[in-house]
Backbone as XML, in Angstrom:
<?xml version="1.0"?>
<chain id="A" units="angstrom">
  <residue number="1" name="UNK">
    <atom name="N" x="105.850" y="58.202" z="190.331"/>
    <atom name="CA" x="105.569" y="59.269" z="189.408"/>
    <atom name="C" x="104.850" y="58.670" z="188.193"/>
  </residue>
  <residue number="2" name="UNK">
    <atom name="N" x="103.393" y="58.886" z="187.870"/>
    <atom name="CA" x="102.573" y="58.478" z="186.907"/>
    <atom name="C" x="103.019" y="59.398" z="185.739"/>
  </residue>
  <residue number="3" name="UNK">
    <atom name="N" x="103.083" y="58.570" z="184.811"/>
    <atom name="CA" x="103.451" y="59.736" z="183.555"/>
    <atom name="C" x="102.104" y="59.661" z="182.663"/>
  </residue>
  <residue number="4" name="UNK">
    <atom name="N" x="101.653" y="60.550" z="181.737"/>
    <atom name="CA" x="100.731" y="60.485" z="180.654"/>
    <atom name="C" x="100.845" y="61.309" z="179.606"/>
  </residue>
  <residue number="5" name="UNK">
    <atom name="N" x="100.439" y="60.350" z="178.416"/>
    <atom name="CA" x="101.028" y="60.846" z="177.157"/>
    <atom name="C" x="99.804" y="61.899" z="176.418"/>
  </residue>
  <residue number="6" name="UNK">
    <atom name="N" x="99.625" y="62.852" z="176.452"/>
    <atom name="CA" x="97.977" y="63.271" z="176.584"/>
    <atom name="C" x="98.429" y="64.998" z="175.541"/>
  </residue>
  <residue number="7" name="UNK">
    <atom name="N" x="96.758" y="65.567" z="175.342"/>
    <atom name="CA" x="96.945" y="66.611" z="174.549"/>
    <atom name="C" x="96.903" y="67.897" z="175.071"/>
  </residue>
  <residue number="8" name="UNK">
    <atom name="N" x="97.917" y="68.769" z="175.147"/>
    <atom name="CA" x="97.788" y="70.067" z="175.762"/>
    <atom name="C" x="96.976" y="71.407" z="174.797"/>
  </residue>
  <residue number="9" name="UNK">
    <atom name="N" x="96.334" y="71.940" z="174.949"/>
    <atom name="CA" x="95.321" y="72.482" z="173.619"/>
    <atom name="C" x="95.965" y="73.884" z="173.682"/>
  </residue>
  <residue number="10" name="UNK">
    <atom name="N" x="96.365" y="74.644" z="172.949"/>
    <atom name="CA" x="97.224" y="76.048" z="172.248"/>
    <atom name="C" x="96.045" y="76.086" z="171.269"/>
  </residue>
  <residue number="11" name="UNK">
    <atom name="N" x="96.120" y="77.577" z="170.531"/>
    <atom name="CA" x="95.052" y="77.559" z="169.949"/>
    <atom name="C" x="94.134" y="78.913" z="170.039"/>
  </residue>
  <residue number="12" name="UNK">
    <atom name="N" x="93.564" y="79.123" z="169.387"/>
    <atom name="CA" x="92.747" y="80.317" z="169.326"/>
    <atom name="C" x="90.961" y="79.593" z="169.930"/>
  </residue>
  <residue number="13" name="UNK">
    <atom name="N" x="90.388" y="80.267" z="170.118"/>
    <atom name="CA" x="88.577" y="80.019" z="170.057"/>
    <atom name="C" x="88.357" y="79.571" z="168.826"/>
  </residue>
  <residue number="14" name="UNK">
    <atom name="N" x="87.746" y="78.280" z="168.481"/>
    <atom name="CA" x="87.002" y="77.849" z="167.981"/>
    <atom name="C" x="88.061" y="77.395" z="166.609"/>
  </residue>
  <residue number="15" name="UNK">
    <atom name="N" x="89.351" y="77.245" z="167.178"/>
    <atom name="CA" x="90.664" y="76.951" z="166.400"/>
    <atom name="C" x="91.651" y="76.361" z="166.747"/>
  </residue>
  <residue number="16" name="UNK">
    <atom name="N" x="90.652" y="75.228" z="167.818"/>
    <atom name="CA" x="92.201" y="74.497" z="168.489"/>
    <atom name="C" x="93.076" y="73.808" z="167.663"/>
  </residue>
  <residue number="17" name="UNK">
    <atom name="N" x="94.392" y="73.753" z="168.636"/>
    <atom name="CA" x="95.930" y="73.313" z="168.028"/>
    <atom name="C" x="96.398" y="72.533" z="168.968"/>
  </residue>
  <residue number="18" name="UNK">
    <atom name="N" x="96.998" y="71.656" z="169.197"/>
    <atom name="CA" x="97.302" y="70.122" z="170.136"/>
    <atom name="C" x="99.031" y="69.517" z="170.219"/>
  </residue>
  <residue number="19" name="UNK">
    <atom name="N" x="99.595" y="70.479" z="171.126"/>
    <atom name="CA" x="100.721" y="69.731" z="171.129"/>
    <atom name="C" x="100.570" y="68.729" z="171.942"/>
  </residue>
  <residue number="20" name="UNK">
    <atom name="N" x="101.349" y="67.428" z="171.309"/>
    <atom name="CA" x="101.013" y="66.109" z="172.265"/>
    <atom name="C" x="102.302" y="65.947" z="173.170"/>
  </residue>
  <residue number="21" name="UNK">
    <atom name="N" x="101.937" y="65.688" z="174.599"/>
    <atom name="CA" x="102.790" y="65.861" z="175.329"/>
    <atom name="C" x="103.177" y="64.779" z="176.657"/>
  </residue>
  <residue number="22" name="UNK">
    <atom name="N" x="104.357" y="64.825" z="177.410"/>
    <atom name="CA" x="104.459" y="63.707" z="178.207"/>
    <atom name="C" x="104.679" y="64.617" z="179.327"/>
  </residue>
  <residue number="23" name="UNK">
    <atom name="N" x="104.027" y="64.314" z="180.751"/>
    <atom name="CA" x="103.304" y="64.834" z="181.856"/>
    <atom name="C" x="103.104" y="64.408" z="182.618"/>
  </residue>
  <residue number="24" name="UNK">
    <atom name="N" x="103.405" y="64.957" z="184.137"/>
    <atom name="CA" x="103.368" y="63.785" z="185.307"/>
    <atom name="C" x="101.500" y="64.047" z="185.357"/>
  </residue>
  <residue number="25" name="UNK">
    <atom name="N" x="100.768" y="62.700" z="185.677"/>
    <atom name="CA" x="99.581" y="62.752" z="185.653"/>
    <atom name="C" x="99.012" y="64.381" z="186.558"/>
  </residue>
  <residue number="26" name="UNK">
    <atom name="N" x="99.479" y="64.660" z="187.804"/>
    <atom name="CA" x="98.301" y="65.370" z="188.079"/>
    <atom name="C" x="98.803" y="66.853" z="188.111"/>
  </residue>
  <residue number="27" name="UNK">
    <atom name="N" x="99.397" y="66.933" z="186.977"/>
    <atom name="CA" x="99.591" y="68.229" z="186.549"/>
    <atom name="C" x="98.173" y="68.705" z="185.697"/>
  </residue>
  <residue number="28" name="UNK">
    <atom name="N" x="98.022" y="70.021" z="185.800"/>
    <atom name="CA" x="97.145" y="71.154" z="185.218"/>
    <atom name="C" x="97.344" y="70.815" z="183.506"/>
  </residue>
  <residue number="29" name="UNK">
    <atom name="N" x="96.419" y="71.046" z="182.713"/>
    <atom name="CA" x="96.865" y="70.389" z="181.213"/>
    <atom name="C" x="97.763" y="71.063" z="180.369"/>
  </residue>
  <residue number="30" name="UNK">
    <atom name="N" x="97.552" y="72.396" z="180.711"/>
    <atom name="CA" x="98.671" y="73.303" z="180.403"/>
    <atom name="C" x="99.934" y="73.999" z="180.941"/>
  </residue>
  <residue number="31" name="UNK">
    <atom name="N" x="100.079" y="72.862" z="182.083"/>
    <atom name="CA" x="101.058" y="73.013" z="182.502"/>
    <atom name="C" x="102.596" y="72.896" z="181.959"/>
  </residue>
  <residue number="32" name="UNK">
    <atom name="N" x="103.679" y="73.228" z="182.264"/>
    <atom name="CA" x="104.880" y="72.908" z="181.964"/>
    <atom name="C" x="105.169" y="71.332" z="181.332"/>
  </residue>
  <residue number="33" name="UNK">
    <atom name="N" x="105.232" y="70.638" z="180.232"/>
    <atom name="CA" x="105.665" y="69.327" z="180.537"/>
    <atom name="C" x="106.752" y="68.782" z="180.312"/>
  </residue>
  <residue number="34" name="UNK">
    <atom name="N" x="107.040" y="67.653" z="180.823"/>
    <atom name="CA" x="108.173" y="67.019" z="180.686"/>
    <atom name="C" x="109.060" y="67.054" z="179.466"/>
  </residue>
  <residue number="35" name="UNK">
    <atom name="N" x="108.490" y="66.879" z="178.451"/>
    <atom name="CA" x="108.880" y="66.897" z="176.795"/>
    <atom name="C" x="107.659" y="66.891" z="175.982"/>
  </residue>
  <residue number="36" name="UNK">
    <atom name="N" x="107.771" y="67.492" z="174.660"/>
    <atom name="CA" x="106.711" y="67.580" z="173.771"/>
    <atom name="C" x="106.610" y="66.721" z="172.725"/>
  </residue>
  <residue number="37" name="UNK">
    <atom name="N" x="106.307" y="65.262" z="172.160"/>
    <atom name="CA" x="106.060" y="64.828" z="171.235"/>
    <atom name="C" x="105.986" y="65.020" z="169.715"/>
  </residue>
  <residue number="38" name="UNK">
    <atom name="N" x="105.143" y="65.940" z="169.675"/>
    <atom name="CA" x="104.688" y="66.773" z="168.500"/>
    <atom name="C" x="103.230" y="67.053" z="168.835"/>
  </residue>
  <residue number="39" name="UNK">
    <atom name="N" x="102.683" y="67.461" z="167.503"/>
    <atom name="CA" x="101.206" y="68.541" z="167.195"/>
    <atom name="C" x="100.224" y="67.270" z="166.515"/>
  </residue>
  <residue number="40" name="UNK">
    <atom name="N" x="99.114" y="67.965" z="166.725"/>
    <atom name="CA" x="97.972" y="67.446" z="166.279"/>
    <atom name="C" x="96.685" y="68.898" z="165.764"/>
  </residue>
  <residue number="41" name="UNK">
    <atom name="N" x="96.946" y="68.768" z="164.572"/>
    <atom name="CA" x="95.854" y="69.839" z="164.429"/>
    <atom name="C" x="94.603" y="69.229" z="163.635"/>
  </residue>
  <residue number="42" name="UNK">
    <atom name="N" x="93.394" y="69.595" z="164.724"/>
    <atom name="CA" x="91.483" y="68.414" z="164.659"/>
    <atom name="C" x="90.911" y="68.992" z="163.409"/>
  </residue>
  <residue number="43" name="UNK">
    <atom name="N" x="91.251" y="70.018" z="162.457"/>
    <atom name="CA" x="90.592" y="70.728" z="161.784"/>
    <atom name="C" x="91.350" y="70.385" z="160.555"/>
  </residue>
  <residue number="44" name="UNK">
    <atom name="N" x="90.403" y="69.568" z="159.669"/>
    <atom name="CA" x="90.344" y="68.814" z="158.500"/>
    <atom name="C" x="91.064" y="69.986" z="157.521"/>
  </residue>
  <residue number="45" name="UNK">
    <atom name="N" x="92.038" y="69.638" z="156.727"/>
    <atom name="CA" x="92.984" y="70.837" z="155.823"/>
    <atom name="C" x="92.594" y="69.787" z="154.479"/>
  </residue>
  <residue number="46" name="UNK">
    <atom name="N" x="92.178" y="70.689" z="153.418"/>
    <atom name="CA" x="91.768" y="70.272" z="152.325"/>
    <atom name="C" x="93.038" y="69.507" z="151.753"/>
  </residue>
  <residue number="47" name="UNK">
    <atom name="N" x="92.423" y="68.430" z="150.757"/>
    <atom name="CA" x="93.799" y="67.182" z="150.343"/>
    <atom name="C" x="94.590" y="68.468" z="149.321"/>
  </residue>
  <residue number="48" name="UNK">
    <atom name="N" x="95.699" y="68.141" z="149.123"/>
    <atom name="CA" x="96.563" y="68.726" z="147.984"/>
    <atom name="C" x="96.020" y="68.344" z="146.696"/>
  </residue>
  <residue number="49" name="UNK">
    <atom name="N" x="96.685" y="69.415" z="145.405"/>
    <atom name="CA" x="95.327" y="69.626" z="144.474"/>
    <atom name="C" x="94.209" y="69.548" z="144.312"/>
  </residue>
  <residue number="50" name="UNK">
    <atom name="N" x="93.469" y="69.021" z="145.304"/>
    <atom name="CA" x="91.853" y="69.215" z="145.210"/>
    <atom name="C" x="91.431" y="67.374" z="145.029"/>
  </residue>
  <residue number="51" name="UNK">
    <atom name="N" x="92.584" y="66.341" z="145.479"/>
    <atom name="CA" x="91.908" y="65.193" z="145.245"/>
    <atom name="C" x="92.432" y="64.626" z="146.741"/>
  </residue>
  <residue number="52" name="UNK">
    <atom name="N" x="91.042" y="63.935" z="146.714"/>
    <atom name="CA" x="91.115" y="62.995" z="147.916"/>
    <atom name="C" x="89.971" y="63.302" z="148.937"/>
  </residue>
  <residue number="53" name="UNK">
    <atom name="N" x="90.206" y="63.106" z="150.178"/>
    <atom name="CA" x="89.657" y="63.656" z="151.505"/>
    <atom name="C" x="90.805" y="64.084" z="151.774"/>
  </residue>
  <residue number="54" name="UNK">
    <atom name="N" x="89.450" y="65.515" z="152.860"/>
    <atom name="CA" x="90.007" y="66.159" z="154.141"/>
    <atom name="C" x="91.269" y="65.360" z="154.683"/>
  </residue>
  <residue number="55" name="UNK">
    <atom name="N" x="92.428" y="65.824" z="155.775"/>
    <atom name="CA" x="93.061" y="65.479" z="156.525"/>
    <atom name="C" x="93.431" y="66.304" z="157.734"/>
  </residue>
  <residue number="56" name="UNK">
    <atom name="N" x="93.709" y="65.471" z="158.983"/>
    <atom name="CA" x="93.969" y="66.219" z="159.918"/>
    <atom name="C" x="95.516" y="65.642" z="159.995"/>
  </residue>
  <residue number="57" name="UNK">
    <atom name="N" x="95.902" y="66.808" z="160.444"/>
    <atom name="CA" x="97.994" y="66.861" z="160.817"/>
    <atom name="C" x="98.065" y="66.298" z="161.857"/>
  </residue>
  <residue number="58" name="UNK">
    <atom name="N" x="98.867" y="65.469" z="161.956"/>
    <atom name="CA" x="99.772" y="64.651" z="163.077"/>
    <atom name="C" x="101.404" y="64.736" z="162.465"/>
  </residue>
  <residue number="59" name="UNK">
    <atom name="N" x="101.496" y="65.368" z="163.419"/>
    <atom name="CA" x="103.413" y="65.523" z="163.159"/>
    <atom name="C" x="103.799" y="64.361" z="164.878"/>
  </residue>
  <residue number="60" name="UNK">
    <atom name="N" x="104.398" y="63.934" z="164.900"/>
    <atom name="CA" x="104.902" y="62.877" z="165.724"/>
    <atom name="C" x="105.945" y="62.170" z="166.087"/>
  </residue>
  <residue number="61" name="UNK">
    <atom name="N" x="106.878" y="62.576" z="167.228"/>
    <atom name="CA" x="108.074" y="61.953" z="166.949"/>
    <atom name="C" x="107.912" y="60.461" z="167.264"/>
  </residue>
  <residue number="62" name="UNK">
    <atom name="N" x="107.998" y="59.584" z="166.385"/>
    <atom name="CA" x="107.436" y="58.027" z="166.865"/>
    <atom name="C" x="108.597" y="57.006" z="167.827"/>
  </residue>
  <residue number="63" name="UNK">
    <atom name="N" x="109.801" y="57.625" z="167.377"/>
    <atom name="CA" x="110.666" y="57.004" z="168.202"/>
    <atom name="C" x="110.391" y="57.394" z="169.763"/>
  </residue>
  <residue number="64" name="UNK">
    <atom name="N" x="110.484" y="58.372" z="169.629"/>
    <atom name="CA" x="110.295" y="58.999" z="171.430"/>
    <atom name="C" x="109.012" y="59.020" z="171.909"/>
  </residue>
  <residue number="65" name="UNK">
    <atom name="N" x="107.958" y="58.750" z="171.280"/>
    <atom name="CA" x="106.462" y="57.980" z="171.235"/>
    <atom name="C" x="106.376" y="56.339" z="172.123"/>
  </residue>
  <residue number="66" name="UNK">
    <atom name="N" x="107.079" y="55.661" z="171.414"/>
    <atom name="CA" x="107.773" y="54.179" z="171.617"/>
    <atom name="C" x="108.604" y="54.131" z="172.972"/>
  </residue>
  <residue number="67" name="UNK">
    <atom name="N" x="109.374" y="54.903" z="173.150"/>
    <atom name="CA" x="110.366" y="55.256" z="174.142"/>
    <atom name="C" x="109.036" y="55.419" z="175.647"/>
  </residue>
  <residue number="68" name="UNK">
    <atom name="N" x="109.023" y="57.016" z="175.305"/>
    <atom name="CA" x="107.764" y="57.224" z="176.947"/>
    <atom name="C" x="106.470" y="55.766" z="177.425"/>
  </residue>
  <residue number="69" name="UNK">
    <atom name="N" x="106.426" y="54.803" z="176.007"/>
    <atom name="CA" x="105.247" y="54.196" z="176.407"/>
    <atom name="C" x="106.068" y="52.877" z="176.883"/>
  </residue>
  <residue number="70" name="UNK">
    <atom name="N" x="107.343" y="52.249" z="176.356"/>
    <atom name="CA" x="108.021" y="51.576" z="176.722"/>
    <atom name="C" x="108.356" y="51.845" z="178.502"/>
  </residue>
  <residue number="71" name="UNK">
    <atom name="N" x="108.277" y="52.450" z="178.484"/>
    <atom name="CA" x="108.748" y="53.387" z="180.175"/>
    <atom name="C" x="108.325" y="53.569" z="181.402"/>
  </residue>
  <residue number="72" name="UNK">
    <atom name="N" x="106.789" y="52.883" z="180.582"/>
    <atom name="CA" x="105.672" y="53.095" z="181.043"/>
    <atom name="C" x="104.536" y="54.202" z="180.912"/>
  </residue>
  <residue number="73" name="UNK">
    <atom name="N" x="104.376" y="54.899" z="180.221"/>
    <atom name="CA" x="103.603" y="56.237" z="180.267"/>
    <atom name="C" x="102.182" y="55.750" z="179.761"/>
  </residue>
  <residue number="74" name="UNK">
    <atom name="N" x="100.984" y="55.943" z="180.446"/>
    <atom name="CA" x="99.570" y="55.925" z="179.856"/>
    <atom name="C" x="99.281" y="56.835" z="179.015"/>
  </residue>
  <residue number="75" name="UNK">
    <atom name="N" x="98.738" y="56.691" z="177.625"/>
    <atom name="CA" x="98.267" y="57.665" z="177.179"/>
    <atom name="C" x="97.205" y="58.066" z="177.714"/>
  </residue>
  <residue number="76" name="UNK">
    <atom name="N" x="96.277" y="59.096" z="177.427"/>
    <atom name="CA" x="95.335" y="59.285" z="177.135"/>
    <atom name="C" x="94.062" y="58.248" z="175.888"/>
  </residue>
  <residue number="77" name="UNK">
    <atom name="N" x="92.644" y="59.022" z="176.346"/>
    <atom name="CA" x="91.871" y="57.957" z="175.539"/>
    <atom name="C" x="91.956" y="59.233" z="174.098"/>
  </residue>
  <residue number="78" name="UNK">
    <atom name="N" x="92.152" y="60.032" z="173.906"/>
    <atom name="CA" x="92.053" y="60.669" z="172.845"/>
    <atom name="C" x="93.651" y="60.604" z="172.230"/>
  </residue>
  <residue number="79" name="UNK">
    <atom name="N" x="94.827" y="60.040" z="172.860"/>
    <atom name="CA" x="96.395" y="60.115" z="172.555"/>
    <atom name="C" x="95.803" y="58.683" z="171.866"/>
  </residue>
  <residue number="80" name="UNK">
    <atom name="N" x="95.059" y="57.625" z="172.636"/>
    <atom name="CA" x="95.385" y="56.023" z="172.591"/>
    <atom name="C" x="94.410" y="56.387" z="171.057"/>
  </residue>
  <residue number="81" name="UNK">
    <atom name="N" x="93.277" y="56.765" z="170.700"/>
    <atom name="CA" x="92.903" y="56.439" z="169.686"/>
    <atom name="C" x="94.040" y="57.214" z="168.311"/>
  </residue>
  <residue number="82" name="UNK">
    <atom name="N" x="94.366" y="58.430" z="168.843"/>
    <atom name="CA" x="95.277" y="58.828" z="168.027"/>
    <atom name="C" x="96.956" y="57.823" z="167.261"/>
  </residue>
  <residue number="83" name="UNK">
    <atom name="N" x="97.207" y="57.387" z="168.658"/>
    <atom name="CA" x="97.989" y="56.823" z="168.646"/>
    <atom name="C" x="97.853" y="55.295" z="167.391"/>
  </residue>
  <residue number="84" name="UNK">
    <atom name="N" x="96.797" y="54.469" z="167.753"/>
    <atom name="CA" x="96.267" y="53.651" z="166.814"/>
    <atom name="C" x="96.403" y="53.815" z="165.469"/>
  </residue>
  <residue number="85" name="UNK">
    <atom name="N" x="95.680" y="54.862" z="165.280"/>
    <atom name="CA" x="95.736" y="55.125" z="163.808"/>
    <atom name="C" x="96.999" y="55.096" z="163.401"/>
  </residue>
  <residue number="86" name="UNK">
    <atom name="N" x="97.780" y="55.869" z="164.210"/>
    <atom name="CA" x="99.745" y="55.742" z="163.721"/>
    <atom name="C" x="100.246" y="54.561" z="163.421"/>
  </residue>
  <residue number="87" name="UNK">
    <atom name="N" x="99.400" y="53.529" z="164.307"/>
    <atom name="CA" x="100.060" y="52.169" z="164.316"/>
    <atom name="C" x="101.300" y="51.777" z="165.633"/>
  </residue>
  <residue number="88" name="UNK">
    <atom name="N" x="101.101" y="52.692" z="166.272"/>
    <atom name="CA" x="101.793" y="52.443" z="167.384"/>
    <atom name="C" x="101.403" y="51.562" z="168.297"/>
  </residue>
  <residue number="89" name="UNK">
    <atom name="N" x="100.305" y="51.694" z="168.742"/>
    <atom name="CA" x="99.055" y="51.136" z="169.537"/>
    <atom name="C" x="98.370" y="50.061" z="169.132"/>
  </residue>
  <residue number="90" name="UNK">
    <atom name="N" x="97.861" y="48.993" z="169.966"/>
    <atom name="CA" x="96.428" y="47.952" z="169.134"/>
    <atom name="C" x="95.037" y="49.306" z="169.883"/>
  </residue>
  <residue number="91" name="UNK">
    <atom name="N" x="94.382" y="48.876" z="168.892"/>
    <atom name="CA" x="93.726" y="49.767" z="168.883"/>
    <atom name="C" x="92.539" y="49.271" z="170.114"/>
  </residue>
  <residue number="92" name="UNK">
    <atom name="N" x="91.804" y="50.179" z="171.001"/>
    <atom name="CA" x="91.252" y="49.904" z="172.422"/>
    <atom name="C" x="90.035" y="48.980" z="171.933"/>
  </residue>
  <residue number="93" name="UNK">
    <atom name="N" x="89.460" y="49.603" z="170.984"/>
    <atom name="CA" x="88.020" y="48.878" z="170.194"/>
    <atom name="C" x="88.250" y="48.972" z="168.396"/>
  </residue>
  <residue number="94" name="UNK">
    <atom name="N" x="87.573" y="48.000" z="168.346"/>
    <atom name="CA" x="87.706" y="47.592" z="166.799"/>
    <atom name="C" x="86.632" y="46.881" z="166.642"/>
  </residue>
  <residue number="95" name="UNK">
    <atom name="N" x="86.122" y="47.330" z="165.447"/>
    <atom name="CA" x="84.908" y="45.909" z="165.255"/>
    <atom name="C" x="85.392" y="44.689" z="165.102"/>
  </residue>
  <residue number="96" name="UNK">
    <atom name="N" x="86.340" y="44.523" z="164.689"/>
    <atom name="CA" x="86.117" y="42.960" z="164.178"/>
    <atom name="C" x="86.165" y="42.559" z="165.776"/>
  </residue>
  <residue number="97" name="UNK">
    <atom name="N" x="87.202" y="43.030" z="166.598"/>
    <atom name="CA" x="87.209" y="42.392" z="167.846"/>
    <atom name="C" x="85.807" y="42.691" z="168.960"/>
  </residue>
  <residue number="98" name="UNK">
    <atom name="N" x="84.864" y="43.725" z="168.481"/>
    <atom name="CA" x="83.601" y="43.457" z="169.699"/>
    <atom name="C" x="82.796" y="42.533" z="168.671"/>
  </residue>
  <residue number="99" name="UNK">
    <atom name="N" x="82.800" y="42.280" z="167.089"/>
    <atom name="CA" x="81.762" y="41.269" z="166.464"/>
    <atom name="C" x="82.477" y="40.154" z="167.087"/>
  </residue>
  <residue number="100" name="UNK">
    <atom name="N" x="83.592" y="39.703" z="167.145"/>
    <atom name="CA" x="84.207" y="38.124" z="167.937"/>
    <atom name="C" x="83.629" y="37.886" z="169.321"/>
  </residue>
  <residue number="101" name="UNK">
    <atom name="N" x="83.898" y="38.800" z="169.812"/>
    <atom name="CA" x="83.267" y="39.165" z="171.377"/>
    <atom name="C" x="81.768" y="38.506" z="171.597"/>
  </residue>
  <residue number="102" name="UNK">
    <atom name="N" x="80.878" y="39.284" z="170.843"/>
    <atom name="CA" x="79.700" y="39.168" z="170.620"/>
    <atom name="C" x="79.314" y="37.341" z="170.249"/>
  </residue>
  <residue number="103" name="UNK">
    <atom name="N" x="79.978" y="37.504" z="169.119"/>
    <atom name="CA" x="79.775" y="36.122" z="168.768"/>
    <atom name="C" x="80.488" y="34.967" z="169.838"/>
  </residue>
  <residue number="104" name="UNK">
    <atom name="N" x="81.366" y="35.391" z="170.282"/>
    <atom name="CA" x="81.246" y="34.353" z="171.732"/>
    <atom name="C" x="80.761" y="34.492" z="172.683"/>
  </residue>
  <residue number="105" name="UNK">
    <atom name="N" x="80.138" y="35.242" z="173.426"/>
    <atom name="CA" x="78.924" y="35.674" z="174.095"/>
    <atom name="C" x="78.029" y="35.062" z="173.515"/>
  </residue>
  <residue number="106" name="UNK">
    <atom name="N" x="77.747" y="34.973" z="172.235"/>
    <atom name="CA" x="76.035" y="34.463" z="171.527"/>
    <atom name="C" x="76.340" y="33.033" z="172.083"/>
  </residue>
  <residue number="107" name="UNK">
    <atom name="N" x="77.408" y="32.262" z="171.418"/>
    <atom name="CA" x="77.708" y="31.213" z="171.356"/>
    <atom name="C" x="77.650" y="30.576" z="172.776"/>
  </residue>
  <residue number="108" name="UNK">
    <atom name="N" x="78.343" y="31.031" z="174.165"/>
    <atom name="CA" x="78.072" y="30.906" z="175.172"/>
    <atom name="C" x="77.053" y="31.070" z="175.659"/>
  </residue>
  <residue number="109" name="UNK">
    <atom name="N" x="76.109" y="31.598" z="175.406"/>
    <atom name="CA" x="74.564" y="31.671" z="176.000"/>
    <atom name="C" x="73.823" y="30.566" z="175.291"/>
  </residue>
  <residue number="110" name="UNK">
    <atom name="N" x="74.186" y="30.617" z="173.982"/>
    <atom name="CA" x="73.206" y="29.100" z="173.559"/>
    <atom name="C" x="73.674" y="27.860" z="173.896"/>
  </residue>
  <residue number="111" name="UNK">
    <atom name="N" x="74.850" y="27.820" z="174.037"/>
    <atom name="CA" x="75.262" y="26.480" z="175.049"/>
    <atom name="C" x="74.729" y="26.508" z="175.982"/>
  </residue>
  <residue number="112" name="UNK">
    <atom name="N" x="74.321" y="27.676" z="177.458"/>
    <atom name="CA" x="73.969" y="27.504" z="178.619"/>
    <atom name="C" x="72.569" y="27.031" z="178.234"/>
  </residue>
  <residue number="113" name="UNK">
    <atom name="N" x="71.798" y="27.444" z="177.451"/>
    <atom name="CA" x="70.427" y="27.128" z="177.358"/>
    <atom name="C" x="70.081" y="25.686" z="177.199"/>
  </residue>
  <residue number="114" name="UNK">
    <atom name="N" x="71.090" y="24.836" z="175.927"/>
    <atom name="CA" x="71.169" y="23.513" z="176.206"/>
    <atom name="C" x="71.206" y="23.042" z="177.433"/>
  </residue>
  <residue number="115" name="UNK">
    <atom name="N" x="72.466" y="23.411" z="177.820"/>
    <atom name="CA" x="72.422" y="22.729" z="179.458"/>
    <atom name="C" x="71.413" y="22.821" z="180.411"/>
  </residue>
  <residue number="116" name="UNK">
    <atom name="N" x="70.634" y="24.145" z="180.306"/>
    <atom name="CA" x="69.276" y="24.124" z="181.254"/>
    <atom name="C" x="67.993" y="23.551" z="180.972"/>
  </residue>
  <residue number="117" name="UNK">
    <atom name="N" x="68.243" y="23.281" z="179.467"/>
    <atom name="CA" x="67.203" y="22.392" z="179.026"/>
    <atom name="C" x="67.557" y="20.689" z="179.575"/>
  </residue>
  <residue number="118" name="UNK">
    <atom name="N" x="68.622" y="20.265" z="179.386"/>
    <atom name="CA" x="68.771" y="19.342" z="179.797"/>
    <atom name="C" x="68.975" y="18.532" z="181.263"/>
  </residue>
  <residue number="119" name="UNK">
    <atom name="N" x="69.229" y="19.686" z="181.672"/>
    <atom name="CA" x="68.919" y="19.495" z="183.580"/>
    <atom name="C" x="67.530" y="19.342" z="184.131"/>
  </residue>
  <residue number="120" name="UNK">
    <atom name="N" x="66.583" y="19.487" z="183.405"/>
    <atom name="CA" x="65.245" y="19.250" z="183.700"/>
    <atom name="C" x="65.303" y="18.282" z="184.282"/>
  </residue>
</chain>
């Protein structure tokens, strides 16, 4: 039994609302699920008194978050980036980790070039 930690969309047209939920994978998205996590609402709610940035709501139970993924449960790629930001998660991509990447890739290709220069 594959489980996944993923977003079920409630919601009006052009007003979605996101309870986050745990789900045997090849269930329908709005299907019945196992247990509900909490909400995610995508639509930026102005900061309190008028300072700051926009925010979007994440209500989240993090213990039982921790629990389903301990358990094994895959999130989703829209749960896993969500999830990140919470700090639950390492996050899938990050710059600093594709600039390291990169830069050892660079670094490994200009070594090979030495070596093919020198095999002449």
């Amino acid at each position: 039994m594959v489980l996944k930690i993923r977003l079920a969309r409630f919601g009006k047209r052009n007003a979605p609302f996101y309870n986050i939920v745990v789900a045997q994978a090849r269930t329908a998205r709005n299907s019945k699920p196992l247990e509900v996590l909490g909400t995610y609402d995508p639509i930026p709610k102005p900061a309190p008194h008028g300072e700051g940035k926009p925010f979007k709501d994440i209500k989240l139970d993090t213990a039982r978050a921790k629990y389903w993924l301990g358990v094994g449960a895959q999130p989703s790629e829209p749960m896993w980036r969500l999830l990140s930001m919470i700090g639950i998660m390492e996050p899938k991509y990050s710059i600093q980790k594709m600039q390291q990447t990169e830069a050892e890739q660079r670094a490994a290709r200009s070594g090979e070039g030495v070596d093919a220069l020198e095999g002449r």
